[in-house]
N, C-alpha and C positions, 0 to 999 in steps of 0.2 A: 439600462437593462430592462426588457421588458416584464411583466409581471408571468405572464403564461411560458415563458421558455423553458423548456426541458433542463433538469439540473441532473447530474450526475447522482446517482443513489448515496447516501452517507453511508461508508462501511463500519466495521465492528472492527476493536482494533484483532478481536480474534480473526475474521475473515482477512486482513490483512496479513497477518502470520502465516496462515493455512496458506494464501498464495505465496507469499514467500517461501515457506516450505518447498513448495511446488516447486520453486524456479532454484533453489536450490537441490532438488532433486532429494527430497526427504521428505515428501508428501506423506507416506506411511510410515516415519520415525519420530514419533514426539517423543522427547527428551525427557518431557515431564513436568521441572521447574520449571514455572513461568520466569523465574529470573534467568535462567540457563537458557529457555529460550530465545527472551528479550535479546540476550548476550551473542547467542548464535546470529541473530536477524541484524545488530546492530552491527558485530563483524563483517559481514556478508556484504551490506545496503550503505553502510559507512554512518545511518539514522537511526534512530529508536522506533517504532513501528506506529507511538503518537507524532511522533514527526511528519509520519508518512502520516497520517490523517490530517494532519493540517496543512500537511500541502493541499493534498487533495479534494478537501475541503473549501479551499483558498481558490485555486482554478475551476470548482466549479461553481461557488458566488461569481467570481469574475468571467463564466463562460468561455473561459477557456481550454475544456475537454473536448478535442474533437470528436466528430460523431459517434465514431464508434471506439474514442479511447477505452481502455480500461487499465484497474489496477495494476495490474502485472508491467503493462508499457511504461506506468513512472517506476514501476519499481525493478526494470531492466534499462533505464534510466541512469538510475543510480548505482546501479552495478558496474556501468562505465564508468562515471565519475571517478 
């Protein structure tokens, strides 16, 4: 891999939630607890939302986020699974 290649941004596992909200269509309903949360996003995704970082993390060492993937597409992803 070469040393100048574009890597995908490292997210927060909050910004991963907030999208997951999203796509769960609860963008403007926080629950509150972060463990209620967690609980909502793991139901939902079938992973924990550090799961989903280290996927995502993991494909973009390895370059493998297409150019214009983003978060939401692994984690509509996993929504099929």
């Amino acid at each position: 891999m070469d040393e100048d290649t574009t890597m995908a941004p490292t997210l927060s596992l909050d910004e991963i939630i907030s999208v997951g909200r999203d796509i769960q269509n609860r963008s403007s309903r926080r629950v509150g607890a972060k463990v209620v949360e967690d609980r909502y996003f793991k139901e939902y995704f079938g992973v924990c939302p550090l799961v989903v970082s280290i996927v995502w993390n993991l494909l973009a060492q390895h370059d493998l986020i297409p150019e214009k993937g983003e978060i939401k597409h692994l984690l509509w992803a996993l929504v099929f699974f």
